[in-house]
C-alpha positions as CSV (number, residue, x, y, z in Angstrom):
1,X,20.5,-8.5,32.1
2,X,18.4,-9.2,29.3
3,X,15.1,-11.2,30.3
4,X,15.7,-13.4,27.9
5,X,19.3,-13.9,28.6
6,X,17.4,-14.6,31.9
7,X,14.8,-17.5,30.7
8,X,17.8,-19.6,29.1
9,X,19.5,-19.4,32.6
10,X,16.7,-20.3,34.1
11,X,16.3,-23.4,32.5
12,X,19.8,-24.5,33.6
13,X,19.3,-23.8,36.8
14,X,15.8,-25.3,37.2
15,X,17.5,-28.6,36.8
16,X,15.7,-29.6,33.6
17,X,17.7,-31.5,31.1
18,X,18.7,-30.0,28.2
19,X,19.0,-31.6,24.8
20,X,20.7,-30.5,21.5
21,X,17.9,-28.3,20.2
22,X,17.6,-26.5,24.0
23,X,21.3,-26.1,23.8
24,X,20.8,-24.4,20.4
25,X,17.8,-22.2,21.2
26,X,20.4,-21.0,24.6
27,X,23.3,-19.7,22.1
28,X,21.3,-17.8,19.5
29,X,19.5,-16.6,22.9
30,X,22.5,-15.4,24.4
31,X,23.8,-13.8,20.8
32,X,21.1,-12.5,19.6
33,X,19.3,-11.7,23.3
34,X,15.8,-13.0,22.4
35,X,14.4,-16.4,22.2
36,X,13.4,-17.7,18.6
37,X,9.6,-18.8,18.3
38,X,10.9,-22.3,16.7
39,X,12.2,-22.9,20.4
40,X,9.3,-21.5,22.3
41,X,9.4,-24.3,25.4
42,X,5.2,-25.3,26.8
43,X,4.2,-26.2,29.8
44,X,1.9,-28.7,30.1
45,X,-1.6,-28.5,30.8
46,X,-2.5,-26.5,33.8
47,X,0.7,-24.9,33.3
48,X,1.3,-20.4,33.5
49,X,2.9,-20.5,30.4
50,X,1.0,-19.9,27.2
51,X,0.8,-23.0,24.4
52,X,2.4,-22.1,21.3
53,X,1.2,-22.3,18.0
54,X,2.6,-25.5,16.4
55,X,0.2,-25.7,13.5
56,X,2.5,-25.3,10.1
57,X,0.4,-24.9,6.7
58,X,2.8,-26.5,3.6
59,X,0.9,-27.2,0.3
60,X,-2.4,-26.8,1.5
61,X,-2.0,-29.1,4.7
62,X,-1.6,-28.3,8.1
63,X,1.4,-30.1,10.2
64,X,1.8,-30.1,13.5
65,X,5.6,-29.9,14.9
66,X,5.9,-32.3,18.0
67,X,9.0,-30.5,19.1
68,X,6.3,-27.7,20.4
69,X,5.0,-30.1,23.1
70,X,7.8,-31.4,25.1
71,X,5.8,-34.2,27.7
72,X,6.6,-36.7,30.0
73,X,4.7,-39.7,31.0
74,X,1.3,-38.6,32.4
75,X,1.7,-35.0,31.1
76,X,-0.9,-33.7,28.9
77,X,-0.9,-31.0,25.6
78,X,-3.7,-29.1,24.8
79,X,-3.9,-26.3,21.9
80,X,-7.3,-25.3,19.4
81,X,-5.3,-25.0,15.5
82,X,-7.2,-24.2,12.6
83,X,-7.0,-27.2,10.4
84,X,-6.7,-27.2,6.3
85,X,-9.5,-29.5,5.5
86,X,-9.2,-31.7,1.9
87,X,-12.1,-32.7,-0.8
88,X,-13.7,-35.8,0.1
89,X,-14.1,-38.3,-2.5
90,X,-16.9,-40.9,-1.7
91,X,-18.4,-43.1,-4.6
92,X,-16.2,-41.2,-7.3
93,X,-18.3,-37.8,-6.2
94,X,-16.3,-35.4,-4.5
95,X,-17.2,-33.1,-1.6
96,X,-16.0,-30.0,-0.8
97,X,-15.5,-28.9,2.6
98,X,-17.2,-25.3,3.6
99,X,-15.3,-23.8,5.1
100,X,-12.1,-25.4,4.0
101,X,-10.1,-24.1,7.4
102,X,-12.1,-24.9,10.9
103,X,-10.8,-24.9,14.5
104,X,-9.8,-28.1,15.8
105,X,-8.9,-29.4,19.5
106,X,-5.7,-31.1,19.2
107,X,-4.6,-33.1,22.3
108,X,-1.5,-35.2,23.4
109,X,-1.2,-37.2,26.4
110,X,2.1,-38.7,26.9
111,X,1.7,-42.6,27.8
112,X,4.3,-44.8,29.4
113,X,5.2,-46.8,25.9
114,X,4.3,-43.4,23.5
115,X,1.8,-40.8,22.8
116,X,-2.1,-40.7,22.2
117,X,-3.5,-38.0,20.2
118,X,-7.1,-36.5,20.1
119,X,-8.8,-34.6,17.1
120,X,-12.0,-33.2,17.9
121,X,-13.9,-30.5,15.1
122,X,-16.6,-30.0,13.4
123,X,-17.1,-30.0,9.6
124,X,-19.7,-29.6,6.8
125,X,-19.6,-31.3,3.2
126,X,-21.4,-29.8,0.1
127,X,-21.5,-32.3,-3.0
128,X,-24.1,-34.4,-5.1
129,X,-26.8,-36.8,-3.7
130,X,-26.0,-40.4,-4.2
131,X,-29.4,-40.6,-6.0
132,X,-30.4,-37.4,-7.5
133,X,-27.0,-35.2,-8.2
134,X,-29.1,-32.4,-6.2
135,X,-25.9,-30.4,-3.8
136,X,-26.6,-31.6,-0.6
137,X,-25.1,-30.5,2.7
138,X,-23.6,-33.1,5.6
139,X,-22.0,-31.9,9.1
140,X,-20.3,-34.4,11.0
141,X,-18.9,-34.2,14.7
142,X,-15.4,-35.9,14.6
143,X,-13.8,-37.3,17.6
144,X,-10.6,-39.2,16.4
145,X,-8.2,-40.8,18.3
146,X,-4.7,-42.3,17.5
147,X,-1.6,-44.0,19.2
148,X,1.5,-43.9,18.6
149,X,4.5,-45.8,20.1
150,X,8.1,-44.7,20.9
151,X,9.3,-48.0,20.3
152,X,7.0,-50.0,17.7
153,X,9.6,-53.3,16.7
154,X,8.1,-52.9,13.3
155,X,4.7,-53.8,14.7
156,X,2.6,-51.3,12.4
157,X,-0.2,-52.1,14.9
158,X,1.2,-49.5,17.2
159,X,2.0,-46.5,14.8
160,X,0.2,-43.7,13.3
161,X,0.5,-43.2,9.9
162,X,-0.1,-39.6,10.3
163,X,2.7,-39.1,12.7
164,X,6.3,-38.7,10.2
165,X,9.8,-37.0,11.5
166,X,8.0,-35.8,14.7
167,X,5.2,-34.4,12.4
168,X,1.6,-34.8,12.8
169,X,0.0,-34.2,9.6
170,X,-3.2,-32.9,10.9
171,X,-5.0,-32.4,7.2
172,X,-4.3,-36.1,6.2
173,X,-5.8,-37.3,9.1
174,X,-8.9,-34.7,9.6
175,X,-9.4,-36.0,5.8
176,X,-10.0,-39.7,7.3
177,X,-11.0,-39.3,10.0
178,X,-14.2,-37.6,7.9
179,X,-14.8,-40.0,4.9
180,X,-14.9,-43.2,7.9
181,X,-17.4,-40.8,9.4
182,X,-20.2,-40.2,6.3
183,X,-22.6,-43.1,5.6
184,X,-22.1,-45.2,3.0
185,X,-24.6,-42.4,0.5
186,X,-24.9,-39.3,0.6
187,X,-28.2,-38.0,0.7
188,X,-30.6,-34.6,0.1
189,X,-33.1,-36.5,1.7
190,X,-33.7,-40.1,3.3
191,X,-36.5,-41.1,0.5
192,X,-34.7,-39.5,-2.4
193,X,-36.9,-41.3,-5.5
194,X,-33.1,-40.8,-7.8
195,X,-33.5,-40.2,-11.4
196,X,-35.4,-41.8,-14.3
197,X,-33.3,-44.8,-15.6
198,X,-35.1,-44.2,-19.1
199,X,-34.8,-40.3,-19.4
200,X,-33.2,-39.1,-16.7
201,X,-35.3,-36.5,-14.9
202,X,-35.3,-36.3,-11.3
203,X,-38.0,-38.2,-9.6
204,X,-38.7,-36.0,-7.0
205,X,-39.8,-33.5,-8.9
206,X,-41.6,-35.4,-11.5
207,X,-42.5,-38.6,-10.6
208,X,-43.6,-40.6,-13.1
209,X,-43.3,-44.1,-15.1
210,X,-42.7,-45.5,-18.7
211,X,-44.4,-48.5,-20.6
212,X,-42.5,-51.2,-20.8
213,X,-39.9,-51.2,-23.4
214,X,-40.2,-54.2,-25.6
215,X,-36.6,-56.6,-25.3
216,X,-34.5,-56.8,-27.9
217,X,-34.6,-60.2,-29.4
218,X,-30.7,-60.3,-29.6
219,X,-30.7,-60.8,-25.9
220,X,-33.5,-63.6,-25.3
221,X,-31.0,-66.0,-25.2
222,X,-29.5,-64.1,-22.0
223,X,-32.7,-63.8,-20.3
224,X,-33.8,-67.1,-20.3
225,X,-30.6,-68.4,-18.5
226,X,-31.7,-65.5,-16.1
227,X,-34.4,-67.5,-15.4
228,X,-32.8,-70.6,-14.8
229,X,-30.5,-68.8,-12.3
C-alpha cells in the first residue's frame, strides 16, 4: 500500500481525534496517494517528526499559519522562520532594516486558558542621527513575548493583536517589538554636538559659535513677558 495511504491510517488508528481539516487532508490522501504540505501534521517538541515550515510571505509580511502547530496544554512548538522586517519610523525619521529578512526563533507553548508565543532575533537599523542627520547604525537583541487566550470575553487584556484567523503576523509584530526596543534618539555617537541652529553645519566636524544676533524689536514685547514667566 502506498505509505502515505499508510500515514492517514495511522492516524485513525493511533486514537487521535480527527477534526474537519484531518478528515480533509485523509481523502485527498487517499485519492491522490500523497499527503499535501498545507496538512503536514508536527509533533511537538522533542518529537521524531520534522517541524514544518509555517512561515507565509503575503505583501511583504511574513504570517505564520497556527494550523502547522497542533498543541495541547503543556506541549510546546519550536521552529527558526526567516522574518520580513518593516521601516521603522521613530521621530518622523525612518530606519531601514539591513538585512530586511533575518532568522527568528518562533515558539508556542500551549497554556491551560491559550497560547504564549516567543520572538527572539536579532536586527540592525541604518537611518539619520537624532542630532546630526549622519547614517548611523543600531542592533538590538529582541526577546518578545505575547499571550493569547482561547476564550477572552471581550477582555482585550488577554489577546494579541498580532494573532488574526489563526494567523500570527510575524512582520507586524517583529516591527514593535523593535521600535519599543530603540531609545528614545538615535544616535552616531553619545555626545553628538547636532548642527548649527544659525547655519546649519555639523558641529562635530566644525565646531564653532556665532555673535549674538541682535533681537528684532517687533518681538520685545514677547520677551519681556518671558521674563516675567
Amino acid at each position: 500500500m502506498n505509505p502515505a495511504v499508510l500515514l492517514f491510517l495511522g492516524w485513525a488508528f493511533a486514537g487521535e481525534q480527527l477534526g474537519e481539516r484531518d478528515l480533509a487532508a485523509g481523502f485527498v490522501i487517499l485519492a491522490s496517494g500523497r499527503a499535501p504540505r498545507a496538512f503536514t501534521r508536527c509533533t511537538p517538541r522533542g518529537g521524531s517528526r520534522k517541524q514544518p515550515e509555517g512561515a507565509r510571505y503575503r505583501g511583504g509580511m511574513t504570517t505564520f499559519n497556527l494550523r502547522q502547530a497542533k498543541l495541547r496544554t503543556g506541549e510546546q512548538f519550536r521552529d527558526t522562520v526567516e522574518v520580513q522586517l518593516e521601516p521603522v519610523v521613530l521621530g518622523g525619521q525612518e530606519y531601514l532594516p539591513v538585512p530586511d529578512r533575518v532568522p527568528a526563533e518562533l515558539t508556542i507553548t500551549k497554556a491551560t486558558t491559550g497560547n504564549v508565543y516567543e520572538l527572539s532575533f536579532r536586527a540592525r537599523l541604518h537611518g539619520p542621527c537624532f542630532r546630526c542627520l549622519t547614517d548611523t547604525a543600531v542592533d538590538e537583541s529582541i526577546d518578545a513575548r505575547e499571550y493569547h487566550a482561547s476564550n477572552p470575553a471581550g477582555d482585550e487584556e488577554l489577546v494579541s493583536p498580532y494573532v488574526v484567523d489563526e494567523t500570527v503576523d510575524l512582520s507586524a509584530w517583529a516591527r514593535d517589538a523593535l521600535a519599543l526596543a530603540l531609545p528614545g534618539k538615535i544616535l552616531h555617537k553619545p555626545d553628538c554636538a547636532g548642527l548649527c541652529p544659525v547655519c546649519g553645519k555639523d558641529l562635530n566636524e566644525e565646531p564653532h559659535t556665532h555673535d549674538e544676533i541682535a533681537a528684532d524689536p517687533r518681538w520685545s514685547a514677547l520677551d519681556e513677558l518671558r521674563g516675567q514667566l
